[in-house]
KOLLUM-915366 format. One record per atom (N, C-alpha, C): x, y, z. Coordinates in steps of 0.001 Angstrom, whole numbers, padded with zeros to 6 digits, always signed. Each point is the difference from the previous one (the first is absolute). Layout:
N
XYZ...
END
This chain:
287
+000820-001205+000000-000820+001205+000000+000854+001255+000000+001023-000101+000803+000725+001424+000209+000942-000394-001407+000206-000546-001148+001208-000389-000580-001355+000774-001314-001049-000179-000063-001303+000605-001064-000386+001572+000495+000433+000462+001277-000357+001233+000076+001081+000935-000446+000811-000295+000130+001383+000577-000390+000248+000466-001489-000278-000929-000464+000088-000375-002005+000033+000936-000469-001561+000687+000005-000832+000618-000691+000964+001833+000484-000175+000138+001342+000680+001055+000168+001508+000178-000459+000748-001305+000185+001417+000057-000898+000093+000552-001696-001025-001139-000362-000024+000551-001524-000736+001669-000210-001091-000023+000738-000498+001562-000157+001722+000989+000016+000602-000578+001293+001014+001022+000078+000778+000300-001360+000506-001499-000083+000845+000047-001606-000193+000820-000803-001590-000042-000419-000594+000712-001009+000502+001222+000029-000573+000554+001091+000519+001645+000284+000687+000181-000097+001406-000955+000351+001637+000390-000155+000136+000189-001485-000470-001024-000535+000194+000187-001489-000852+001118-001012-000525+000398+001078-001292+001070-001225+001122+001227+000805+001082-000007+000578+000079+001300+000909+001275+000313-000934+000287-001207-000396+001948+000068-000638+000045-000056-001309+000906+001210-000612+000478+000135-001607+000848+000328-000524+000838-000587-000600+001155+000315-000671+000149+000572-001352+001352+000875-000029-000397+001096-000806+001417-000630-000497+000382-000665-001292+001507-000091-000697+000628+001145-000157+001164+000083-000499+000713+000719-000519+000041+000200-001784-000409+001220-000126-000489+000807-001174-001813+000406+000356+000081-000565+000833-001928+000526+000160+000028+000719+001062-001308+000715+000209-000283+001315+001343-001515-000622+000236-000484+000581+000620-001498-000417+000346-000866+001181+000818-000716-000130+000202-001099+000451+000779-001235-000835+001091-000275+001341+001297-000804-000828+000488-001551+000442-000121-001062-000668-000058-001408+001066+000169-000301-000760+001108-000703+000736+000609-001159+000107+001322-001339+000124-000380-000806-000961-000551-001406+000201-000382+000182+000720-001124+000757+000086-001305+000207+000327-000967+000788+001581+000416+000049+000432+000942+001020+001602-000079+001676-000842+000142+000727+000853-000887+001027-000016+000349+001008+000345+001414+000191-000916+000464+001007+000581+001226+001573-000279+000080+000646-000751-000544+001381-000002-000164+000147-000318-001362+001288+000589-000542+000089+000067-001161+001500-000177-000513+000756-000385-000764+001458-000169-000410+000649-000645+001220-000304-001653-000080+000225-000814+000862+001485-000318-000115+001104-000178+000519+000945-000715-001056-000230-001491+000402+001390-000509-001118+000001-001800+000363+000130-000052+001065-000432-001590+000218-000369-000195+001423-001157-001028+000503-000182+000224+001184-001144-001022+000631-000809+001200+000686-000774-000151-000008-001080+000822+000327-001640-000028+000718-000855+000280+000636-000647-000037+001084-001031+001159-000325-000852-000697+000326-001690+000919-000632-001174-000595+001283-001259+000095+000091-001160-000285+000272-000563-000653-000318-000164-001522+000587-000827-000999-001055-001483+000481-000154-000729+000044-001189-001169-000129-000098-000401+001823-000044+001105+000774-000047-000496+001440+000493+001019+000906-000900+001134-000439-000429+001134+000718-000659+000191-001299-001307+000429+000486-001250+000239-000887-001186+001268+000634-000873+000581-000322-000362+001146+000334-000476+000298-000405-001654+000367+001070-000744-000187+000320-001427+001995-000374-000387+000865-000941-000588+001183+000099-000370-000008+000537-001497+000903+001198-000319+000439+000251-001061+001420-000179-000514+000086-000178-001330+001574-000093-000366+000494+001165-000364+001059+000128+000191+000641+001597+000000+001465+000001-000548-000013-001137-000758+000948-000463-001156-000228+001088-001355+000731+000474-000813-000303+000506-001271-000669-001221-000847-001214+000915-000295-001001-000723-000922+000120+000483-001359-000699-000934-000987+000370+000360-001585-001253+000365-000830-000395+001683+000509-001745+000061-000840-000064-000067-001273-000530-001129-000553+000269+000142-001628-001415+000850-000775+000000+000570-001055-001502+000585-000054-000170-000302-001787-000951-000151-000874-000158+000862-001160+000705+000572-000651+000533+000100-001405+000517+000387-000989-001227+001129+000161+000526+000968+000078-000802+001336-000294+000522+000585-001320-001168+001194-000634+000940+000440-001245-000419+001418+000084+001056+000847-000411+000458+001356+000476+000441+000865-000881+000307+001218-000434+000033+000972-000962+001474+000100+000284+000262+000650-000832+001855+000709+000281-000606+001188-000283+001121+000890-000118-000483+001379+000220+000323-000099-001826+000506-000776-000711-000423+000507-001537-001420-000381-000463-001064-000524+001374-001303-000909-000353-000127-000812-000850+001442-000945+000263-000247-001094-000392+000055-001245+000992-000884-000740-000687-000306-001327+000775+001025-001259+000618-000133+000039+001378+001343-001344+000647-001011-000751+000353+000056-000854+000735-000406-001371+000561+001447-000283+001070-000350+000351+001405+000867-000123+001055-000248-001327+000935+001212-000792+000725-000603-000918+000733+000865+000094+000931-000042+000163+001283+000570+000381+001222-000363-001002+001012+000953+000120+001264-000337-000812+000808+000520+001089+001368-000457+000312+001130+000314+000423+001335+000575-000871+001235+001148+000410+000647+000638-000440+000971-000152+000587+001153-000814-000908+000763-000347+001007+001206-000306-000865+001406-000180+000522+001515-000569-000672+001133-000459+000685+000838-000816-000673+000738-000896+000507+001338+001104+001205+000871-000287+001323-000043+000758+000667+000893-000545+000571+001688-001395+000038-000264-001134+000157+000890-000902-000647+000057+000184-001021+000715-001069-001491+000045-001317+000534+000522-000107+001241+000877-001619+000326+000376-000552+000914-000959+000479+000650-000713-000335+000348-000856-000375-000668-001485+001107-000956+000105-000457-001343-001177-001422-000225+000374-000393-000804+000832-001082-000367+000380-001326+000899+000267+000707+001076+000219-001366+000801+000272-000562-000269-001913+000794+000630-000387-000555+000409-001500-000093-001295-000893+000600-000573+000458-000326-001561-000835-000862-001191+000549+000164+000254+001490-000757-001144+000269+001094-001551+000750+001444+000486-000434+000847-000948-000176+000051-000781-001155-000913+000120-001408+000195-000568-001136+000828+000889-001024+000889-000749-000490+001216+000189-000585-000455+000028-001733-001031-000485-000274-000980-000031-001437-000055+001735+000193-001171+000326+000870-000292+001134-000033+001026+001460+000056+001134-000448+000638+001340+000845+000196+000057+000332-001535+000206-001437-000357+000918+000209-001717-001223+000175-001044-001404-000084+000280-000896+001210-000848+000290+001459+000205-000171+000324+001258+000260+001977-000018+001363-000177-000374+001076-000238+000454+001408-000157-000354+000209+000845-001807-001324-001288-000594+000911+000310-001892-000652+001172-000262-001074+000783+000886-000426+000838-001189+001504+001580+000819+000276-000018+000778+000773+000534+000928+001312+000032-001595+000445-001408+000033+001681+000120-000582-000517+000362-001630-001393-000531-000304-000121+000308-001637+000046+001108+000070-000732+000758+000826-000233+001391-000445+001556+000961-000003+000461-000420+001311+001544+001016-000486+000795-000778-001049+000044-001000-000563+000389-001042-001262-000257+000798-001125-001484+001013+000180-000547+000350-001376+000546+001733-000148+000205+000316+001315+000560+001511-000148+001842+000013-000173+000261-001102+000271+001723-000469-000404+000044+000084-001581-001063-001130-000550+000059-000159-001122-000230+001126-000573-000909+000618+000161-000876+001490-001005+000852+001320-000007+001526-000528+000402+000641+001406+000395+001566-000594-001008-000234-001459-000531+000945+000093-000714-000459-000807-001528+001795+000356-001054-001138-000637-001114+000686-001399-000168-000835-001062-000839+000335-001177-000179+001235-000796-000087+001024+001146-000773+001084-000769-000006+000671+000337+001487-000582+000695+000850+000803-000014+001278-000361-000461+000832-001190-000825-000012-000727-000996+000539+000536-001196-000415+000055-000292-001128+000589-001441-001023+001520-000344+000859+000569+001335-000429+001446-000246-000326+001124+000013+001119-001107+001018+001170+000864+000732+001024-000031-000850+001357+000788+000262+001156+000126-000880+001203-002169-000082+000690+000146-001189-000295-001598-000339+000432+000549+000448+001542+000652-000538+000932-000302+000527+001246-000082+000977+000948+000171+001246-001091+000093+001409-000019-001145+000579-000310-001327-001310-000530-000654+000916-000914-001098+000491+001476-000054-001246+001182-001206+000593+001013+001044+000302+001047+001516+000433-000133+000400+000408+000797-000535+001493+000924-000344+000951-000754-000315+001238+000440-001547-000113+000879-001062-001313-000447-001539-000061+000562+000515-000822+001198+001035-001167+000088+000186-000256+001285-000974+000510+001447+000439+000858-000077-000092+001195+000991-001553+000228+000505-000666+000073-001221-001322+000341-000156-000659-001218+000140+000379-001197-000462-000909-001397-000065-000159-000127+001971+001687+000016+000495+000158-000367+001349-001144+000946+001008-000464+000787-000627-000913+001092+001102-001428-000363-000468+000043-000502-001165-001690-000798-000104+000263-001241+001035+001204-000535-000444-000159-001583+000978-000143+000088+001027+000870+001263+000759-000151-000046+001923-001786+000028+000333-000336-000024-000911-001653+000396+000536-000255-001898-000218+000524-000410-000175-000686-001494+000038+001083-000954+000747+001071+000691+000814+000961-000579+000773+000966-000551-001172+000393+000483-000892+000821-001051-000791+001171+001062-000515+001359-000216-000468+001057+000436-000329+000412-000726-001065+000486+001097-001509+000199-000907-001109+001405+000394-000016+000675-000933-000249+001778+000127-000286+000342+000296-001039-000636-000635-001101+000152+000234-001487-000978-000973-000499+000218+001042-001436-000979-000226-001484+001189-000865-000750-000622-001039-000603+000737+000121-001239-000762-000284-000958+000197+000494-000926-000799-000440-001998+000403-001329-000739-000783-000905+000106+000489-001329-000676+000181+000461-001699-001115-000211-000054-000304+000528-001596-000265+001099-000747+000430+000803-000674-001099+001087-000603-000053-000222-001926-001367-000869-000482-000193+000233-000849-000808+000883-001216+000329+000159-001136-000703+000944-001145-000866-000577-000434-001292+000716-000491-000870-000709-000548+000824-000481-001258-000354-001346-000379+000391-000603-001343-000783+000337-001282+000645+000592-001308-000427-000109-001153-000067+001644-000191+000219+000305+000769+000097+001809+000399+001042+000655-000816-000286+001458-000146+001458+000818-000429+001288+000205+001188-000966-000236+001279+000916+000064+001122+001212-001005+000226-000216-000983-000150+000993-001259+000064+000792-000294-000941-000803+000608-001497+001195+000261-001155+001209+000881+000112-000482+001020+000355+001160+001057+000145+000901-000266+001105-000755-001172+001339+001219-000153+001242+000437-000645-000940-000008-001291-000819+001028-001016-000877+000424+000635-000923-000560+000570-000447+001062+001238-000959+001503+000934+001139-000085+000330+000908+000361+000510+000492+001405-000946+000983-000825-001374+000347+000730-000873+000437+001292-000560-000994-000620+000008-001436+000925-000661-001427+000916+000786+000082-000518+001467-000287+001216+000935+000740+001119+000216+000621-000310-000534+001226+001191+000274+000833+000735-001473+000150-000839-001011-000336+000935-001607-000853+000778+000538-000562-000839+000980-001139+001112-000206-001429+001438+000928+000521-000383+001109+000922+001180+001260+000038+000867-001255+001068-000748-000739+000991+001430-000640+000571+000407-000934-001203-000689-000781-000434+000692-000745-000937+001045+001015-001307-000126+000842-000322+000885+000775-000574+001473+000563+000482-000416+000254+001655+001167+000255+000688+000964-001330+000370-000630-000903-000094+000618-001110+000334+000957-000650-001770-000598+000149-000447+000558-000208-001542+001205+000749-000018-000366+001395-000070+001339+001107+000229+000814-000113+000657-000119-000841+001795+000825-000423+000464+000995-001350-000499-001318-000593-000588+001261-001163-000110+000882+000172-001394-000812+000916-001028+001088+000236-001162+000907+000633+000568-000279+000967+000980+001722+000511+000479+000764-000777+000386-000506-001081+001032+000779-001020+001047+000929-000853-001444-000687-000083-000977+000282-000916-000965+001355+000694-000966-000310+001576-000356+000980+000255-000720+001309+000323+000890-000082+000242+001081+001167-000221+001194+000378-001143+000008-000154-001300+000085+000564-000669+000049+000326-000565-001277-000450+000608-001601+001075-000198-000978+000777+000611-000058+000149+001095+000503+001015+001317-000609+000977-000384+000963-000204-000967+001509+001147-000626+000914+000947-000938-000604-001119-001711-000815+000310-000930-000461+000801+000610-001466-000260+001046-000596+000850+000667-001474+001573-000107+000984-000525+001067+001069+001360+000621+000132+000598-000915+000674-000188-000857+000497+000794-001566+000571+000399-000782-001038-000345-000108-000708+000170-000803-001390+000886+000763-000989+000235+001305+000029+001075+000960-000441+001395+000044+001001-000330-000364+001148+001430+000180+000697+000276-001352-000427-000801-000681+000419+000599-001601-000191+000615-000379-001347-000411+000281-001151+000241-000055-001358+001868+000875+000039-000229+001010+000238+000956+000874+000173+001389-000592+001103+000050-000567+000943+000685-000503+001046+000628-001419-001033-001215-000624-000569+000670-001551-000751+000346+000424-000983-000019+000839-000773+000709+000538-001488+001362+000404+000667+000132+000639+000812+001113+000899+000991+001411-001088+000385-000510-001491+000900+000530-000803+000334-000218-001340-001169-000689+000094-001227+000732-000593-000957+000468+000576-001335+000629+001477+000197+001141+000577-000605+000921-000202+000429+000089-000115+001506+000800-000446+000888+001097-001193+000388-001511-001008-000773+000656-001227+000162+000355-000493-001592-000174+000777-000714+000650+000215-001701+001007+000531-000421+000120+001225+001377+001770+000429-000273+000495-000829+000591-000191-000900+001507+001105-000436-000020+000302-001253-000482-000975-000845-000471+000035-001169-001206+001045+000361-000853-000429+001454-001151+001023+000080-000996+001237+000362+000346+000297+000761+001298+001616+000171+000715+000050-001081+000034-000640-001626+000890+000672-001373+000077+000754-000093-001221-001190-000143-000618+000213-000934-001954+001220+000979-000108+000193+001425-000011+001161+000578-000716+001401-000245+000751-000204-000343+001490+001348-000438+000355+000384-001353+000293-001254-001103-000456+000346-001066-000530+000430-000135-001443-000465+000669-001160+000533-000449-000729+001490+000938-000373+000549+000878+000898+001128+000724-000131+001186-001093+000522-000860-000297+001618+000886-001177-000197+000529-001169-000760-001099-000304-000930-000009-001481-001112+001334+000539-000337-000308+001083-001155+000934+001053-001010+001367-000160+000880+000218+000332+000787+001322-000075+001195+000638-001673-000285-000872-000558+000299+000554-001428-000238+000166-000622-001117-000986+000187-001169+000787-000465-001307-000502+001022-000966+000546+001200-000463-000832+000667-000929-000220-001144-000821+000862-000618-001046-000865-000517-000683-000828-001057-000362-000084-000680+000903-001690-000570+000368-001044+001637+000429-000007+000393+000444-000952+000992+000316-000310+000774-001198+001158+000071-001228-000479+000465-001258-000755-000845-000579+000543-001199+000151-001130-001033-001105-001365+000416+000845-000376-000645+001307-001402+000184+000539-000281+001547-000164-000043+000590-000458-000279+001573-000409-000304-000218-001482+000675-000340-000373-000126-000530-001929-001018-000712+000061-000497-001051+000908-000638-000857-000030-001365+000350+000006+000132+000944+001290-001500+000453+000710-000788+001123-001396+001021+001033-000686-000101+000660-001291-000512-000748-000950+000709-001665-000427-000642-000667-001305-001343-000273+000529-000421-000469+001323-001317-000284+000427-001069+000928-000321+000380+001506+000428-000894+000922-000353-000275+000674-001157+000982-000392-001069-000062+000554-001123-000846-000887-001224+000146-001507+000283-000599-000795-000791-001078-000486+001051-000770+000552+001185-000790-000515+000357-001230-000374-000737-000507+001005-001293-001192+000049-000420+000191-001488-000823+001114-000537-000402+000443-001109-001045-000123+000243-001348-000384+001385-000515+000093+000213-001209+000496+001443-000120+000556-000023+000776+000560+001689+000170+001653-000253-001411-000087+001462-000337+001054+000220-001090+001107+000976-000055+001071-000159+000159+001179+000957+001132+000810+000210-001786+000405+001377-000123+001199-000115-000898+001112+000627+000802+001139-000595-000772+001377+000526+001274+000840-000198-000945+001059+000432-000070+001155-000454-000477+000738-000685-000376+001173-000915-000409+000003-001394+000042+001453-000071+001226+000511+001056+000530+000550+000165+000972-000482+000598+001081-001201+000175+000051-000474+000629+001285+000022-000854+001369+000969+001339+001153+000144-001478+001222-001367-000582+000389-001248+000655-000376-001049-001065+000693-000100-001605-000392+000558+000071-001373+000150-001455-000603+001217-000416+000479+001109+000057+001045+000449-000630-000002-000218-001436+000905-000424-000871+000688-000110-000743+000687-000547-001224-000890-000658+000607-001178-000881-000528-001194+000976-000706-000973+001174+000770-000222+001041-000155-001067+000895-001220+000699+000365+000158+001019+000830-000520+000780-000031-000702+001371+000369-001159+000758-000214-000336+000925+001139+000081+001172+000521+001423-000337+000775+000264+000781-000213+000954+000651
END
């Protein structure tokens, strides 16, 4: 009997312990209500302690969130037609204020949110013209509305860090998108021109190097085989001075000799001479 009266009040207790206790991670904040009013607010991580049955507790994340919205489409200031697609970086900076105006739904945040960033999106855009929208630093382009988006958001507890522009397209089939690709062929063709110019220069530099390497070199081996031709014919001339030293006349016959070779080389060659001329002598005589 006393082991059944106990039970019921143990577990009642539990309950309460557990309706009383809440934990709040790290990257989240929370809130407490009292019969729906707010009474504590920007909880940090932690374990935490409320009112069972009388206090309820709301956790938010307070991590940077990623509001994505609609391709909106927007004028430039030459009134012509873009097609923009953006996305917002932002988080809970005032959790009672989040909630007052939202409710704590994060849907409803990021409805008021887009008409907030489109609209300074559309006075960014309407103040410049297309190709400086197209062409120029996108994260410059909502740099200056920053400022202005963040003072719509404090009214819904929220802080945006940055914009950025995924996409911005032209209507297709347009004069508008002709003239950006006209304009784009352009500045292809002028780098591709400068790049041509560069490399015909890079190119005639390094013939006018390979000429003039190929001129010393030519010049250096003509140089050192004149070189090695004078002193060949000094050898040959003070070898065969020496022969002459040792027997002139053997060194006359091989002189006579090397002469009949070149004179009847053609084999029909026709010499008139004398009938005493010394070139005939070796011919006449074998002495």
């Amino acid at each position: 009997m006393k082991y059944s009266a106990w039970m019921p009040a143990a577990l009642a207790a539990l309950l309460l312990l557990l309706g009383s206790v809440f934990v709040v991670s790290e990257g989240q904040t929370a809130i407490v209500l009292n019969l729906g009013k707010v009474v504590r607010t920007d909880l940090k991580p932690g374990l935490h302690f409320k009112l069972p049955l009388v206090e309820s507790a709301r956790i938010f994340d307070r991590r940077l969130q990623i509001l994505a919205a609609e391709p909106e489409r927007y004028l430039t200031s030459e009134k012509k037609d873009v097609s923009v697609d953006f996305f917002a970086i932002g988080r809970i900076s005032n959790v009672r204020d989040f909630y007052r105006a939202t409710n704590g739904d994060e849907k409803v945040a990021a409805e008021r949110l887009a008409p907030i960033i489109k609209d300074a999106l559309r006075n960014e855009i309407n103040a410049h013209t297309l190709q400086q929208v197209v062409s120029g630093d996108r994260s410059k382009v909502l740099a200056t509305q920053l400022a202005a988006i963040n003072k719509g958001a404090a009214t819904l507890g929220v802080q945006i860090s940055d914009i950025r522009i995924k996409r911005i397209d032209l209507p297709t089939g347009g004069e508008v998108i002709e003239q950006v690709y006209r304009r784009m062929r352009a500045q292809r063709q002028q780098v591709a021109s400068q790049l041509r110019a560069e490399g015909q220069e890079t190119k005639q530099k390094i013939e006018s190097e390979a000429d003039r390497q190929s001129q010393v070199l030519l010049a250096e081996a003509e140089r050192d085989a004149q070189k090695l031709r004078g002193e060949g014919d000094a050898e040959a001339a003070r070898i065969y001075a020496q022969a002459a030293q040792r027997d002139p006349g053997f060194y006359a016959f091989q002189r006579s000799l090397e002469a009949y070779r070149q004179a009847f080389a053609g084999g029909d060659s026709v010499i008139v001479l004398e009938r005493n001329d010394p070139f005939l002598q070796y011919l006449r005589s074998d002495r």
